[in-house]
VEXGULUM-893092 format. One record per residue (C-alpha): chain; x, y, z. Coordinates in pm, 1 decimal, always signed. Example, Ala and Ser with C-alpha at 12.3 -4.5 7.8 and 13.67 -1.06 7.14 Angstrom:
// VEXGULUM-893092
   c       east      north         up
   A    +1230.0     -450.0     +780.0
   A    +1367.0     -106.0     +714.0
This chain:
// VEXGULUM-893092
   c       east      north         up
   A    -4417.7      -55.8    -3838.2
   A    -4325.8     -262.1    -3553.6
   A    -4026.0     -528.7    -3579.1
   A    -4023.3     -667.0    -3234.2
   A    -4226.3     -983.7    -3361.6
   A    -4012.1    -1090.5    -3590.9
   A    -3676.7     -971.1    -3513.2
   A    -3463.7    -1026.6    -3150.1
   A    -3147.9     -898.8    -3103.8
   A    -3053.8     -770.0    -3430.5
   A    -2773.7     -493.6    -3504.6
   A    -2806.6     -264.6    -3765.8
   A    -2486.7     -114.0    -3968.3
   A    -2580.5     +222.0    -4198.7
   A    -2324.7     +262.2    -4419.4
   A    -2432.3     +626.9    -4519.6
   A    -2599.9     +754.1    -4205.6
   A    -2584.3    +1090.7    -4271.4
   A    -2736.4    +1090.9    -4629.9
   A    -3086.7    +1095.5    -4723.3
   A    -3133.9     +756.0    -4705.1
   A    -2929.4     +664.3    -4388.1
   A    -3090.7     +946.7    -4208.4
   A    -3439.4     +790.8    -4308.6
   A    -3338.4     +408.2    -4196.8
   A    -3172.5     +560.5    -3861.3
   A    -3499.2     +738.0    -3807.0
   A    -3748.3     +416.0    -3899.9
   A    -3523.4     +194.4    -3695.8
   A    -3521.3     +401.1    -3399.0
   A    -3922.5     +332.3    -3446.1
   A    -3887.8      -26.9    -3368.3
   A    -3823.0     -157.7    -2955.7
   A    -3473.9     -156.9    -2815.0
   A    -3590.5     -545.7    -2776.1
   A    -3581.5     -559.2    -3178.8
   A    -3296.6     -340.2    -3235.7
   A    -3082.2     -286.3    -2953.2
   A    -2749.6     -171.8    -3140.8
   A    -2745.8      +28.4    -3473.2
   A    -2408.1     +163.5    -3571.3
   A    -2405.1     +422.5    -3821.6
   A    -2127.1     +511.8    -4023.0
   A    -2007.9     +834.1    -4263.0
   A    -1726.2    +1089.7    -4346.6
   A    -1879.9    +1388.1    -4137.9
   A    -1963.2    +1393.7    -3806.4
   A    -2339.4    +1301.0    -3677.8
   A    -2587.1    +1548.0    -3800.8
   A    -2944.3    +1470.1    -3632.4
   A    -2970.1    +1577.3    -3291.9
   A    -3059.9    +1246.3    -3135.4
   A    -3044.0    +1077.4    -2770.8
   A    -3075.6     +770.6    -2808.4
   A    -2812.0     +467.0    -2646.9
   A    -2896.3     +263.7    -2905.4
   A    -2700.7     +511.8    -3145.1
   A    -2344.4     +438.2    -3203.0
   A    -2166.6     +635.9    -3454.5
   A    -1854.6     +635.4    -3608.3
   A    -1700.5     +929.1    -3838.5
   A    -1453.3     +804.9    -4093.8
   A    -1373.5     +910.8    -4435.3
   A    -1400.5     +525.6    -4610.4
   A    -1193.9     +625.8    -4906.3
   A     -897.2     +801.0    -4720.5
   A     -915.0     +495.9    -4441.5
   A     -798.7     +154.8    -4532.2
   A     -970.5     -153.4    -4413.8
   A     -843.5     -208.4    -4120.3
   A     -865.8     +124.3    -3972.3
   A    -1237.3      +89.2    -4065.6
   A    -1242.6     -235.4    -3827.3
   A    -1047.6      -93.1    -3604.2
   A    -1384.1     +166.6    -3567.4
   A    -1605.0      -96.0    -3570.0
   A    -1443.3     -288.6    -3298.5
   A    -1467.0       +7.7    -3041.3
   A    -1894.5      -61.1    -3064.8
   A    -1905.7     -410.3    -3074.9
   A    -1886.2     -446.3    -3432.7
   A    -1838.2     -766.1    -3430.9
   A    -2228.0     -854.3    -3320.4
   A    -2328.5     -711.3    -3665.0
   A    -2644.8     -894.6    -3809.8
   A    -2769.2     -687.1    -4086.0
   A    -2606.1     -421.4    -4294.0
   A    -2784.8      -96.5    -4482.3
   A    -2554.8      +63.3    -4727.9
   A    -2622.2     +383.9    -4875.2
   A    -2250.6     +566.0    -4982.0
   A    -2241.9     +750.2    -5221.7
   A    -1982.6     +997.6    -5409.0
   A    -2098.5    +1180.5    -5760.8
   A    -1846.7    +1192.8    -6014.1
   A    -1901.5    +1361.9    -6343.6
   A    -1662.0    +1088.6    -6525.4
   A    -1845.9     +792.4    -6598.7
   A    -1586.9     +561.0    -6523.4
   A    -1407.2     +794.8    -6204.7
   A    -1767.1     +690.5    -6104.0
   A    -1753.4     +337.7    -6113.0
   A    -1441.4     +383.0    -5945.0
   A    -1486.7     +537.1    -5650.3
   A    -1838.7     +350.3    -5554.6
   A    -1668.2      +41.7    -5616.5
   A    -1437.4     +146.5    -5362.3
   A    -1659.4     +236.8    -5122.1
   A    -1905.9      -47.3    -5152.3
   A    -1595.2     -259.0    -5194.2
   A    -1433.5     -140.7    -4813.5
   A    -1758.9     -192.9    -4687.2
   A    -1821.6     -551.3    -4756.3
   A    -1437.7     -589.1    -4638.6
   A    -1469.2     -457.3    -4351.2
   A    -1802.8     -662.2    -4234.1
   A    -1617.5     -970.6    -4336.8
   A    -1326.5     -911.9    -4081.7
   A    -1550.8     -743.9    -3825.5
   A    -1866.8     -979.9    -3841.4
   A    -1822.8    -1242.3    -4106.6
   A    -2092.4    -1464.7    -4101.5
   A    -2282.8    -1301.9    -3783.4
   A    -2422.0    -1101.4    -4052.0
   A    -2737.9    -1249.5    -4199.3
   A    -2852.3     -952.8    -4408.4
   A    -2665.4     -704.1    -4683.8
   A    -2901.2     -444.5    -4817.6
   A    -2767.5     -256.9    -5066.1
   A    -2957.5      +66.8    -5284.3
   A    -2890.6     +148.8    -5609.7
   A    -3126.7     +323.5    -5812.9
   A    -3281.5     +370.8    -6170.0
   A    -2953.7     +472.2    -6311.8
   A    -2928.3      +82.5    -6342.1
   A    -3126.1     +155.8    -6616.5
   A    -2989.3     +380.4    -6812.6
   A    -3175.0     +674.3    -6729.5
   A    -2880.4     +939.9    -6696.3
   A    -2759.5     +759.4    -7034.5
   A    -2858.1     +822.3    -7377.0
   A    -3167.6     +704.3    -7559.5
   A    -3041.3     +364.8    -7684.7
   A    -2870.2     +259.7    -7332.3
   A    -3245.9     +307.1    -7174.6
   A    -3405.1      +31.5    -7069.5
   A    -3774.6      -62.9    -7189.4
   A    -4070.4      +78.2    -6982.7
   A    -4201.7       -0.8    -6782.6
   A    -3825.9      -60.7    -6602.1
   A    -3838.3     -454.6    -6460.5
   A    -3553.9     -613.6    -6243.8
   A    -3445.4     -844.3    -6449.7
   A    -3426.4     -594.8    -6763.6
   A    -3110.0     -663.5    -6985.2
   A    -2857.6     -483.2    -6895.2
   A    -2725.0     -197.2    -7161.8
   A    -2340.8     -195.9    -7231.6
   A    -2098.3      -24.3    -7100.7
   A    -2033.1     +100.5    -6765.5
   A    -2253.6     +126.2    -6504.1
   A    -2152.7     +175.3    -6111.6
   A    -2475.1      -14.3    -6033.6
   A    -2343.6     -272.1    -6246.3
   A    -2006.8     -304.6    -6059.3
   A    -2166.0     -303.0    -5739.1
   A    -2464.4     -534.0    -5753.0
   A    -2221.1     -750.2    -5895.5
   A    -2019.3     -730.2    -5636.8
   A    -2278.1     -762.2    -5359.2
   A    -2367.5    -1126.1    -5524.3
   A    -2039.5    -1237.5    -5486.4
   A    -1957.5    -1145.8    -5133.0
   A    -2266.6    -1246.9    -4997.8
   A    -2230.7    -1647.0    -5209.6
   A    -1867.6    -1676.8    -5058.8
   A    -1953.0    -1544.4    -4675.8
   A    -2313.2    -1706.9    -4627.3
   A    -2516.5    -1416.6    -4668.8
   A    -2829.3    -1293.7    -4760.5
   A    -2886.9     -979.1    -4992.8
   A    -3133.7     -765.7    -5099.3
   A    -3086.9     -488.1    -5345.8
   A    -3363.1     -206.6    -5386.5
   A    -3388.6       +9.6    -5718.0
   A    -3544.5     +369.9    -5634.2
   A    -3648.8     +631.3    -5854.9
   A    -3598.2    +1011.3    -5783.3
   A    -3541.0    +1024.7    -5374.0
   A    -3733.6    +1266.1    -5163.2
   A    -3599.4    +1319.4    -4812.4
   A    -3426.8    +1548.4    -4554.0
   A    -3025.5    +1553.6    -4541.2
   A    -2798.0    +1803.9    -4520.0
   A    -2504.0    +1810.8    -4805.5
   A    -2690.1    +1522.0    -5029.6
   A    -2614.1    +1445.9    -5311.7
   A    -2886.9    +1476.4    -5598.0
   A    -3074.6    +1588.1    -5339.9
   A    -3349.3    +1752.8    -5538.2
   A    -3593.8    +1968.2    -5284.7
   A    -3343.3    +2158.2    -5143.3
   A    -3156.2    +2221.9    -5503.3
   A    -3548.4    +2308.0    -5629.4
   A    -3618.7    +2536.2    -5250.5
   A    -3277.9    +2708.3    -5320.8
   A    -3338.0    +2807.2    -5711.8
   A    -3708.8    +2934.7    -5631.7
   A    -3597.5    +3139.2    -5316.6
   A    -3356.3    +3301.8    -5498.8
   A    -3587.7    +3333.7    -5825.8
   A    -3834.2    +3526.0    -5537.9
   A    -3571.1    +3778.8    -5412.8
   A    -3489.6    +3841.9    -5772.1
   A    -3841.2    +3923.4    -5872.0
   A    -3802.2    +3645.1    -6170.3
   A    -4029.1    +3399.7    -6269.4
   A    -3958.7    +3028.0    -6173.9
   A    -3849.7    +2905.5    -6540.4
   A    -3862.1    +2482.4    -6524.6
   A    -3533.0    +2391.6    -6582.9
   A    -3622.7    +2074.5    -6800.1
   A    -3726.3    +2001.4    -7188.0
   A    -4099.9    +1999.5    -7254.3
   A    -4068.1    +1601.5    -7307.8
   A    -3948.1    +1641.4    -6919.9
   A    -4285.6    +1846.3    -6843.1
   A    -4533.9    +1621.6    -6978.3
   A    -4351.4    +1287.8    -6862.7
   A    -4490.8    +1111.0    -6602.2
   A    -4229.3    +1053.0    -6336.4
   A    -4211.1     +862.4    -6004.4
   A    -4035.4     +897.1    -5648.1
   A    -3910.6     +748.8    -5390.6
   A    -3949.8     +916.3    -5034.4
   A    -3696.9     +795.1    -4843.7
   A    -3895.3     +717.4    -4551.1
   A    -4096.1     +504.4    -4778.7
   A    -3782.3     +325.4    -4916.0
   A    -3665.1     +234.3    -4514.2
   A    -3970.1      +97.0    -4448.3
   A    -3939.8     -138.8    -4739.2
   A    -3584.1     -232.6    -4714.6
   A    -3643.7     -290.2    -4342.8
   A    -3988.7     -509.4    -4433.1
   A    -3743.1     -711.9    -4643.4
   A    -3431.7     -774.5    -4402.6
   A    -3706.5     -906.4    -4193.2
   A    -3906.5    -1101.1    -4409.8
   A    -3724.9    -1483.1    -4431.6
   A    -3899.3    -1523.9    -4709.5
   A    -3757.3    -1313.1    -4936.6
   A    -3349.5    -1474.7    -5039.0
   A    -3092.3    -1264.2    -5263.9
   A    -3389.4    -1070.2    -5442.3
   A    -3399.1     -699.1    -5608.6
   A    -3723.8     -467.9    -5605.6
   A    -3795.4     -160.8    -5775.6
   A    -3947.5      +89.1    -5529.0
   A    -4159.8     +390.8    -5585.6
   A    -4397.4     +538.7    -5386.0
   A    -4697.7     +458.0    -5640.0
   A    -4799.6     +812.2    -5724.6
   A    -4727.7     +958.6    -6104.8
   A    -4663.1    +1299.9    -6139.6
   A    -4608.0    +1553.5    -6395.5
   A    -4415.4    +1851.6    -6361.3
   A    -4652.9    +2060.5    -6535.1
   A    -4911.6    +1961.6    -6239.2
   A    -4604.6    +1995.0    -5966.9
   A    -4445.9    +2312.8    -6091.6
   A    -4788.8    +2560.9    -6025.2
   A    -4778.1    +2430.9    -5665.8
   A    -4429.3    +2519.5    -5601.6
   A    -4431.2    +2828.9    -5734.4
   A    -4738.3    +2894.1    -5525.2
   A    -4575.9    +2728.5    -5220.6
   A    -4267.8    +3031.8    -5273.9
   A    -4521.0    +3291.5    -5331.7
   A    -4358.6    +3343.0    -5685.6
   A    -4629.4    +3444.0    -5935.8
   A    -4739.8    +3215.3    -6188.7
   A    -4542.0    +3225.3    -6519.8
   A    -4673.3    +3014.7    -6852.5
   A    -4355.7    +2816.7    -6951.0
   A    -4241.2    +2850.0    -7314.6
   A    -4035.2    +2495.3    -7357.2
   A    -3779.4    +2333.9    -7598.8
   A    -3878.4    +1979.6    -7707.5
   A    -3533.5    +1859.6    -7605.2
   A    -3366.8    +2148.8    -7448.7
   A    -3392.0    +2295.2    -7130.1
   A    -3511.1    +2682.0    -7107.1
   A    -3277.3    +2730.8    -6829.8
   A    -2985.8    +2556.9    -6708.1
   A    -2925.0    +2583.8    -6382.9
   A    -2577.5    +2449.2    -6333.8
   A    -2457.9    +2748.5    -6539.0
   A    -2737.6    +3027.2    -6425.6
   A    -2737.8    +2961.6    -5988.2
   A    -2334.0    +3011.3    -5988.2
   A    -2401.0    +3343.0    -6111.1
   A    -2626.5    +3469.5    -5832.1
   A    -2472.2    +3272.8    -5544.5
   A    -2428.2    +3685.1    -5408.9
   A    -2777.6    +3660.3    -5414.0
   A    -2782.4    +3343.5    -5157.5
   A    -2510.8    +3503.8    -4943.4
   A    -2765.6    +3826.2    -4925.2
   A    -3091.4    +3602.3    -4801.8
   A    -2861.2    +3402.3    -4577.2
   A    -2720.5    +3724.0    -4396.8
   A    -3112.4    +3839.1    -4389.6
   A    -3283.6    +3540.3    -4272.3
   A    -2970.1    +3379.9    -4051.5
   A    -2945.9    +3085.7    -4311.7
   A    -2686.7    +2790.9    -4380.2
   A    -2465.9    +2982.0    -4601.2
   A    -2322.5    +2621.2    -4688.8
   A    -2669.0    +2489.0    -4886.2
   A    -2636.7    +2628.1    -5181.5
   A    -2230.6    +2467.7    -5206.1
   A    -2450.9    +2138.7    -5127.1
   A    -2670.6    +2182.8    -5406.3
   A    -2695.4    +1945.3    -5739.6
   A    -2794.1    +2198.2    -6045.6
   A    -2713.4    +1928.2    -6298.0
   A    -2900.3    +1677.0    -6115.9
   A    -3200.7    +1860.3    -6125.4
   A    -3187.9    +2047.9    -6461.6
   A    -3189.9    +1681.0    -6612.5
């Protein structure tokens, strides 16, 4: 996808960059010409984790919720922060308490748009933000879920929701400084990133290679309403392309879009091809209605000794399987 025809000059800030979703927008913006995009500063906690030589590459390692605002700016001034046009954001911190969730994301979000107010105010013309399908209600109980198929504009359930607080949010910064903003609603993300949260290959690649050296079948950790379901993803790749499509596109002012990549899958059509991908022998799955058959936040713990044997073996990344989300995926 090339940008040089309708974009000159712009600077790109990934709030993020090292997650699953920066990592994808770093990689599809380093696609377009140094004429299009001649700055992009990327932004998160750890230090840079893609190998990449590129000038165009600025990076800045700061924890946002330790940091206050202005030591943020202060960051942002050292690369020219200040010539900021268009803004990704991506943060993101898990939290099993509903509201400690809506906490800290507000914060984070909340520094954010601070900080590109002092830094860039109203250089910036674009603020994409990503939530996600927890907007509606899918992590909640039956009665919070929205009607299928999910639309934008679907009423919202009550109470708390971090992608609630932060759209929210969003709308009012961008009214009071001039901007333009664009939120995007993925489903289930598919990507590369080390230390992701609800990253869901890597928590799937780590439970089957251990389920392999064990000898074990690979039991679906899910209900049998969760096997038959059609489901949707988003590859993150996919969702960059978008999001960068629609920072470009004039047309489109202070809009939200659901994206998935268009393909419905089952897990009983998915799960035969991963167990065949791990070698792991085919196992007929006896499932619950409701409940899973195997719940991996409490089972994977247990055989971590397991991990620590392959990764001694194989000259692994001990640190994965600390990385992985077992609740996440046995939902």
């Amino acid at each position: 996808m090339s940008a040089s025809s309708t974009a000159s000059q712009r600077v790109a800030c990934i709030w993020g960059a090292n997650g699953i979703s920066g990592i994808a927008m770093i990689d599809v913006l380093l696609q377009q010409s140094s004429d299009a995009w001649n700055h992009i500063i990327c932004i998160s906690r750890r230090s840079f984790q893609l190998n990449i030589n590129d000038k165009r590459i600025h990076f800045i390692s700061i924890d946002i919720l330790d940091a206050t605002v202005d030591d943020i700016v202060h960051e942002l001034e050292k690369v020219n922060g200040h010539t900021i046009t268009d803004v990704f954001h991506y943060t993101y911190i898990q939290k099993k308490d509903e509201d400690e969730l809506d906490q800290v994301n507000r914060i984070l979000l909340e520094k954010a748009l601070d900080a590109c107010v002092k830094i860039a105010g109203r250089t910036i013309q674009t603020f994409s933000l990503q939530t996600g399908y927890k907007y509606y209600g899918v992590h909640k109980d039956k009665e919070d879920l929205a009607e299928l198929p999910f639309i934008e504009n679907a009423p919202r359930h009550k109470g708390t929701n971090f992608y609630f607080t932060q759209e929210d949010l969003l709308k009012d910064y961008a009214e009071r400084h001039g901007w333009r903003y664009i939120i995007t609603r993925p489903s289930i993300i598919i990507g590369v990133a080390k230390g992701n949260f609800m990253n869901f290959s890597v928590t799937v690649a780590l439970y089957a290679t251990i389920q392999k050296e064990l000898g074990q079948p690979l039991l679906f950790p899910g209900s049998e309403k969760a096997w038959n379901r059609i489901s949707d993803h988003s590859t993150a790749s996919n969702n960059a392309c978008f999001q960068l499509w629609a920072v470009l596109n004039k047309n489109i002012q202070h809009e939200i879009f659901n994206i998935a990549n268009g393909d419905l899958v089952r897990f009983r059509d998915l799960w035969p091809k991963i167990e065949q991908y791990f070698n792991i022998p085919h196992h007929e799955q006896i499932l619950n209605e409701n409940e899973p058959q195997i719940k991996l936040a409490e089972y994977m713990p247990k055989h971590k000794d397991v991990w620590i044997r392959i990764v001694q073996r194989e000259n692994l990344d001990e640190k994965a399987f600390d990385h992985a989300t077992w609740t996440f995926v046995g939902k």
